[in-house]
VMD Tcl script that draws the C-alpha trace (Angstrom):
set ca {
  {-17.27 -143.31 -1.42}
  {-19.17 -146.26 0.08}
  {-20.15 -149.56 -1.50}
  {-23.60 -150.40 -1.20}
  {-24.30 -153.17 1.60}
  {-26.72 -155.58 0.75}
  {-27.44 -158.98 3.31}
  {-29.38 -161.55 3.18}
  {-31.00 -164.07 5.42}
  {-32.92 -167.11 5.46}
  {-33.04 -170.73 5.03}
  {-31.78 -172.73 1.81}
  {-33.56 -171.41 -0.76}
  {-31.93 -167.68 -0.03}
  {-28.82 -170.01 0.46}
  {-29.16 -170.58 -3.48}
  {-29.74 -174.20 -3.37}
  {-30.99 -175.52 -6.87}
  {-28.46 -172.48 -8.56}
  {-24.67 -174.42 -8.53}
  {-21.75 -172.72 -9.28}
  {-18.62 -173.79 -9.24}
  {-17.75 -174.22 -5.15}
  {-21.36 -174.18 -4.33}
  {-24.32 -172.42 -4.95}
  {-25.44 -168.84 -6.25}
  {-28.65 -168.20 -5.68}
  {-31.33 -165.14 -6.44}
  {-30.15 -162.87 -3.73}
  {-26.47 -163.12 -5.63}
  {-28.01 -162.19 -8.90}
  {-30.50 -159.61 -7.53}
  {-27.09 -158.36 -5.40}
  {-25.09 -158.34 -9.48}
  {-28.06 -156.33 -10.81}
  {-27.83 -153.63 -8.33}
  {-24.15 -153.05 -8.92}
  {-24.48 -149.21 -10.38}
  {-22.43 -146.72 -9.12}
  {-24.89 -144.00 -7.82}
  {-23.54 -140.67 -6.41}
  {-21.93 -141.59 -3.27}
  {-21.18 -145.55 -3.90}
  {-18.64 -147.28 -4.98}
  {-20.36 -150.82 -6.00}
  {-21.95 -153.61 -3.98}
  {-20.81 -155.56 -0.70}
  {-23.17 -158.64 -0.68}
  {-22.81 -160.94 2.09}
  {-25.43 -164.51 2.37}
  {-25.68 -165.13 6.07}
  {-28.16 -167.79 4.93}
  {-28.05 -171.16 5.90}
  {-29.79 -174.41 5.03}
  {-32.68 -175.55 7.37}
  {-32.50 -172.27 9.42}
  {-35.78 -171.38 10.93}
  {-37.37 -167.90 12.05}
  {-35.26 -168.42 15.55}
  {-31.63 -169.14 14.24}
  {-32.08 -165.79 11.85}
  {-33.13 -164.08 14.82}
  {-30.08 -164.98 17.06}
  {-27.67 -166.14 14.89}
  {-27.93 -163.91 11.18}
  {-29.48 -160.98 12.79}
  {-26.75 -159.60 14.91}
  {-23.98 -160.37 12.27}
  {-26.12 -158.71 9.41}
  {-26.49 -156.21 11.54}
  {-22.86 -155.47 12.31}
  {-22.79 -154.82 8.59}
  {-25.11 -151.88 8.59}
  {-26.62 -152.85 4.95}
  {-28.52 -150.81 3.10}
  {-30.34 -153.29 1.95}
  {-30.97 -156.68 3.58}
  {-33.64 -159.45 2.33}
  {-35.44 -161.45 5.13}
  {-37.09 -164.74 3.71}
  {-37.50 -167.72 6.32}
  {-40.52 -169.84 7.43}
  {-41.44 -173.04 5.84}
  {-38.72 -175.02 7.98}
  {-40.53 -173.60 10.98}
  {-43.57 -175.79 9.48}
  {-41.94 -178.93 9.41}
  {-41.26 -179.08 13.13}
  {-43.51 -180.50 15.62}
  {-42.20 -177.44 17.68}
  {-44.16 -174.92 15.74}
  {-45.70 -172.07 17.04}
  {-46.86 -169.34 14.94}
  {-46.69 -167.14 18.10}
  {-43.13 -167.72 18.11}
  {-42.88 -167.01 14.79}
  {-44.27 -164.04 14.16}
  {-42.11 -162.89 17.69}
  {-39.28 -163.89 15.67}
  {-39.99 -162.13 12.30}
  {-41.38 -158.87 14.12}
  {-38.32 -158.38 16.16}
  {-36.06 -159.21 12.63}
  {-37.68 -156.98 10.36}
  {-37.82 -154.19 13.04}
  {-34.68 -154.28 13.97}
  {-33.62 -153.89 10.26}
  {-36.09 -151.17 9.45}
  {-35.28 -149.38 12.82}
  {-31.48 -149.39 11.45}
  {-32.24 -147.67 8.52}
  {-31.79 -150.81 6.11}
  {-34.59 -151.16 2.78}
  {-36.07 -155.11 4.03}
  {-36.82 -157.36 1.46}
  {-39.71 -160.25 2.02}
  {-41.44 -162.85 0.27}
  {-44.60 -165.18 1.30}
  {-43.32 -168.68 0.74}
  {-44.85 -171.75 -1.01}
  {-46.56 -174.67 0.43}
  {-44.34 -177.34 0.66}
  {-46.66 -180.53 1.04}
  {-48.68 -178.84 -1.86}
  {-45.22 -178.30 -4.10}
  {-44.53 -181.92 -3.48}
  {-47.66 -183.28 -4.08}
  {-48.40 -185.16 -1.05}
  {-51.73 -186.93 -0.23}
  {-53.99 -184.22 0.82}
  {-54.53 -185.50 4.23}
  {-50.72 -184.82 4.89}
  {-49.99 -181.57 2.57}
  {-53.69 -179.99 4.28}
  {-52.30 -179.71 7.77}
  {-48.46 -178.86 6.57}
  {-50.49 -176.13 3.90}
  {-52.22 -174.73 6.98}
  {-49.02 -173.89 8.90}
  {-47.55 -172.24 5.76}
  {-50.64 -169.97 5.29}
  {-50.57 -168.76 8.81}
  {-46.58 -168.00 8.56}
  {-47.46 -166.07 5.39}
  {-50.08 -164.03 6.62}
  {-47.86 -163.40 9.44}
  {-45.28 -162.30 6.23}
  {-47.85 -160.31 4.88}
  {-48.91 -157.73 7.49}
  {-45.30 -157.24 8.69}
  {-44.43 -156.58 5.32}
  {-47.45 -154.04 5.61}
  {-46.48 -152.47 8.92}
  {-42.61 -152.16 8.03}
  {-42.98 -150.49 4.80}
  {-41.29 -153.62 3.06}
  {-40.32 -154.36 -0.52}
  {-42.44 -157.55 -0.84}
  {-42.74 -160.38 -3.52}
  {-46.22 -162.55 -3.31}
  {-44.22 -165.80 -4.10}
  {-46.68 -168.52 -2.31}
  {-49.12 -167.60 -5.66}
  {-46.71 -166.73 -8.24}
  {-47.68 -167.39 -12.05}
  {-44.48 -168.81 -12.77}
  {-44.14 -170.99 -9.49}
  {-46.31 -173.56 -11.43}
  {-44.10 -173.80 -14.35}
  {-41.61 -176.96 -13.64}
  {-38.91 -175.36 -15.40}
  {-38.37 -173.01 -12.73}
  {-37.87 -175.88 -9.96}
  {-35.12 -177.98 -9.55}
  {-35.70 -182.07 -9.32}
  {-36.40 -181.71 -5.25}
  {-39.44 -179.21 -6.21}
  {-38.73 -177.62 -3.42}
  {-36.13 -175.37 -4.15}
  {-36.00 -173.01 -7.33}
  {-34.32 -174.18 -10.03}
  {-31.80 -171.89 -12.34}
  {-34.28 -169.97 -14.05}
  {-36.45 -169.95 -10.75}
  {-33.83 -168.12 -8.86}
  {-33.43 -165.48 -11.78}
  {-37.05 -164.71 -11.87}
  {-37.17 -164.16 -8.07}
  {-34.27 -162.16 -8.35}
  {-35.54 -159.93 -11.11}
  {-39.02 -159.94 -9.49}
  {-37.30 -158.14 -6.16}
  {-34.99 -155.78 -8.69}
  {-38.19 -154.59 -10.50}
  {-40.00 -153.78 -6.86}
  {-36.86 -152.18 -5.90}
  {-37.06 -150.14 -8.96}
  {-40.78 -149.44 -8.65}
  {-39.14 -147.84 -4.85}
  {-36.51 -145.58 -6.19}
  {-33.78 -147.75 -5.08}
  {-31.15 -147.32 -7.72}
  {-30.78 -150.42 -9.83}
  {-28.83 -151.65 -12.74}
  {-29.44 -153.93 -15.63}
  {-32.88 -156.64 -14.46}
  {-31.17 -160.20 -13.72}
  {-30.66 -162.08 -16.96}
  {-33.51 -165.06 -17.47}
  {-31.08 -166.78 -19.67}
  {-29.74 -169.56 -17.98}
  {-26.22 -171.03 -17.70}
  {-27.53 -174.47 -17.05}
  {-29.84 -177.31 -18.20}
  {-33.03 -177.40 -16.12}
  {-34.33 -180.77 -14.82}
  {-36.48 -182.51 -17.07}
  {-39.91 -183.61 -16.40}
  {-39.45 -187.30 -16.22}
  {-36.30 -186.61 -13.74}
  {-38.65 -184.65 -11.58}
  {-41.17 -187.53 -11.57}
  {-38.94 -189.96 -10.57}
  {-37.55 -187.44 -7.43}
  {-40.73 -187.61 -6.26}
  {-41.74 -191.17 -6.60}
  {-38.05 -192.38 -5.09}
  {-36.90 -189.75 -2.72}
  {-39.92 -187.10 -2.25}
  {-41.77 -188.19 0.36}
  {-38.75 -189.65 2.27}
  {-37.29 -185.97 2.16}
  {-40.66 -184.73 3.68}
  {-40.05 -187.54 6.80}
  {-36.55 -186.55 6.85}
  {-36.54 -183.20 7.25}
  {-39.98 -183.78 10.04}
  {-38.92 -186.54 12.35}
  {-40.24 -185.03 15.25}
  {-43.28 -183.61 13.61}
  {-44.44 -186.89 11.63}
  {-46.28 -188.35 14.59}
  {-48.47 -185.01 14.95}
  {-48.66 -184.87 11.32}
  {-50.47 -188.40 11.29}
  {-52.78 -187.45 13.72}
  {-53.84 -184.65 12.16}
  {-54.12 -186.52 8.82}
  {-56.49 -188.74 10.68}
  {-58.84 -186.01 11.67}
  {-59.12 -184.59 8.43}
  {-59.62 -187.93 7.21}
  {-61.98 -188.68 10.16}
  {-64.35 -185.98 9.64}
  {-65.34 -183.98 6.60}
  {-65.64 -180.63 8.44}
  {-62.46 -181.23 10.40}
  {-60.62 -179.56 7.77}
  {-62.56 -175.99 7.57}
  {-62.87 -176.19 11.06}
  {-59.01 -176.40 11.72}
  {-58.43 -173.92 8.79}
  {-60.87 -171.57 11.77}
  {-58.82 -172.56 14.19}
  {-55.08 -171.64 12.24}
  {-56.60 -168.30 11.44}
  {-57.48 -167.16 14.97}
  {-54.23 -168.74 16.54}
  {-52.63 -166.29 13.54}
  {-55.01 -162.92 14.47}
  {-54.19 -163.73 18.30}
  {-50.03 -164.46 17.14}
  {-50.08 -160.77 15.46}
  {-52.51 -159.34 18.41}
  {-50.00 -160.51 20.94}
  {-47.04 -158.64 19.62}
  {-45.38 -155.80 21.80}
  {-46.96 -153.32 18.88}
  {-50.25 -155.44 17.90}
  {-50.61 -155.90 13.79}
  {-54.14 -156.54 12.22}
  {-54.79 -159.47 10.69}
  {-54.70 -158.92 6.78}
  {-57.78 -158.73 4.99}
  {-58.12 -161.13 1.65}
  {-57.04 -158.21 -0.40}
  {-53.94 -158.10 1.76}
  {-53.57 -161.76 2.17}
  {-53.62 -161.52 -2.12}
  {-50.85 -158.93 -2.26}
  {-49.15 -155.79 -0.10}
  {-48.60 -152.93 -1.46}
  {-47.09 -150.91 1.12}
  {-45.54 -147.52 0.91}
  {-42.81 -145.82 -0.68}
  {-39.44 -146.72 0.97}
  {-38.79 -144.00 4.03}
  {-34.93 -144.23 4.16}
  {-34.25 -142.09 1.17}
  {-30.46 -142.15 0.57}
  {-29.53 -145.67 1.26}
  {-27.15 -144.65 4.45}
  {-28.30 -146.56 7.53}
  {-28.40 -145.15 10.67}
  {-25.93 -146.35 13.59}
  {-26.13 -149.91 14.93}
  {-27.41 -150.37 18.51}
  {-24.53 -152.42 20.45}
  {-27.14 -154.02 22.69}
  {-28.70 -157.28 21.92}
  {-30.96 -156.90 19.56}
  {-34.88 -156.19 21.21}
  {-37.97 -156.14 20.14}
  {-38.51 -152.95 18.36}
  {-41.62 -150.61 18.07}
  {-42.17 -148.53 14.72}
  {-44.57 -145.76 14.51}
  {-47.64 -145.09 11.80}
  {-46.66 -146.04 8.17}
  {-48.75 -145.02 5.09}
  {-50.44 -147.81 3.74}
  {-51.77 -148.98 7.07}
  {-55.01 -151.54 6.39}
  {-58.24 -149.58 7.46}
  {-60.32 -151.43 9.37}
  {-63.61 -151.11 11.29}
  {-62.99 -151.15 15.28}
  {-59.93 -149.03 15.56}
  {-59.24 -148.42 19.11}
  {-55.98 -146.77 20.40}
  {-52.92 -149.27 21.53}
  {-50.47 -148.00 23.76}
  {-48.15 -150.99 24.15}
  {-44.82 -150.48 24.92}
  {-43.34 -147.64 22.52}
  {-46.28 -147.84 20.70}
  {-48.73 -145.44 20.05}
  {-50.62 -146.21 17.11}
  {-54.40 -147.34 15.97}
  {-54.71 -151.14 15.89}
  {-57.55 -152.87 14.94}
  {-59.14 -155.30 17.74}
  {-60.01 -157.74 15.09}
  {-60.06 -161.72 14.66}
  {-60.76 -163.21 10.89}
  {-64.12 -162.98 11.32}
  {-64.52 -159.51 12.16}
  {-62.13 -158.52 9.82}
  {-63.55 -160.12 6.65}
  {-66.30 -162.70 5.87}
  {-65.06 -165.93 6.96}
  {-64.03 -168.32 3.77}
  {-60.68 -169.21 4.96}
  {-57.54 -166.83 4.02}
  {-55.82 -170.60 3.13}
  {-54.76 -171.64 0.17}
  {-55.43 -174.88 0.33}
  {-55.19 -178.37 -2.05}
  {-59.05 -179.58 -2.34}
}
mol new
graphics top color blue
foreach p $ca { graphics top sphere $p radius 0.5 }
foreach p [lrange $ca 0 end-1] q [lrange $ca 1 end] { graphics top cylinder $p $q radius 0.2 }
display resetview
């Protein structure tokens, strides 16, 4: 008998922050991890482990939460990390997607069933002036469509957070508005147990929306924002705040400046995913609205061994569900040897901007 391994990486939110429990926080990948405690021929109950950490970004789960998730050999292991990447003025969605390709490989590539979400905009959650939350909403868009077509190429279990219904309801926030609240965390949680179910992973009992707690009420909310808000936006974005007011100038500057750096993101994104040692397409809008890849490939949840070299860059062949796109030609990089579509967003779909933008 073997208990069923389940990991999970990321930044605070998959830390649990805005769920307390007594001697700190709980989280949705602890309740998702409770609801998937059946006993299934062959298991003996669930080993979770949260290797998340507050204000981790795409490179400390690649070097520091990989490998020890890894050492683990889970069965199931959820990957959701980005928007801190945003608020640096070291971003580079090249070096993101580097970092998530070689993460969710090396998971798949062990055998492991990868959960993924597409994150929300954090200047648009907070409601900051749209000269500041355009430029910070930019950055977030390209790290999700980065999300969504390695979600598409790795066969992942995938929840479209970033557009959620219920992300707009304030009861599922806590006071910050940045991190789920309570009954946030229970309705990603169930969210990811229903995909998991729609994948034949076995599954117990959805997480409970019933809440232990008292959410936040509206007027505390308010006066987060209008006392300690935007300070937590300069906080956490020292180094970035300087390039963040120039680019608020430009937008301001001229009224094109916007759709034309919206352009720019997008092709800095399709040449991010091009560049990668096994080159993705850039997602069309239906993608960019939802993935729907394939059914799960592992069957049995047993993982195969763990490499004991450093964890590389890994290369995956076919997968159903692959987008079909016009001007296919054959890539032969590395280990690959797949059809990859020579696109950029304009090729791929009629250019209105993929972003999700505050008008």
């Amino acid at each position: 008998m073997t208990q069923l391994r389940i990991s999970a990486l990321g930044d605070s939110l998959t830390e649990g922050l805005g769920d307390p429990v007594p001697g700190g926080w709980r989280g949705w990948a602890a309740l998702l991890a409770d609801s998937l405690s059946v006993e299934p021929e062959g298991h003996d109950g669930v080993a979770f482990v949260n290797h998340a950490t507050s204000g981790a970004q795409t490179a400390d789960v690649l070097r520091r939460q990989l490998p020890e998730a890894r050492a683990r050999r889970p069965h199931v292991a959820a990957v959701l990390v980005g928007v801190n990447d945003t608020l640096r003025a070291t971003y580079d969605i090249h070096a993101v997607a580097r970092h998530l390709d070689t993460a969710f490989g090396s998971l798949v590539e062990d055998g492991t069933v990868l959960l993924t979400a597409c994150l929300p905009d954090p200047g648009r959650m907070l409601g900051l002036p749209t000269a500041l939350a355009r430029p910070l909403g930019r950055r977030m868009a390209s790290v999700n469509t980065v999300v969504h077509a390695l979600s598409d190429r790795y066969e992942a279990v995938h929840v479209h957070l970033a557009d959620h219904d219920w992300i707009h309801d304030p009861a599922m926030w806590s006071v910050d508005r940045l991190h789920p609240s309570e009954s946030g965390h229970r309705a990603l949680a169930r969210a990811f147990h229903h995909e998991l179910a729609e994948r034949g992973v076995p599954v117990g009992p959805a997480p409970d929306l019933d809440t232990d707690g008292i959410a936040p009420s509206r007027i505390a909310q308010i006066l987060w924002m209008a006392t300690k808000g935007t300070r937590w936006v300069f906080d956490r974005c020292t180094d970035l705040l300087p390039d963040l007011l120039r680019l608020a100038a430009a937008e301001r500057r001229d009224t094109r400046g916007g759709d034309l750096l919206d352009h720019e993101a997008a092709e800095q994104t399709a040449a991010a995913l091009r560049a990668l040692p096994c080159p993705v397409p850039y997602p069309t809008q239906r993608q960019l609205a939802a993935v729907h890849p394939g059914p799960v490939r592992t069957g049995p949840l047993q993982p195969g061994p763990v490499q004991a070299s450093p964890v590389q860059p890994v290369a995956v062949q076919p997968v159903a569900g692959q987008p079909n796109v016009a001007a296919r030609t054959q890539s032969t990089v590395g280990r690959c040897s797949w059809s990859s579509a020579q696109v950029s967003p304009s090729s791929a779909l009629p250019y209105t901007s993929p972003f999700l933008l505050p008008k």
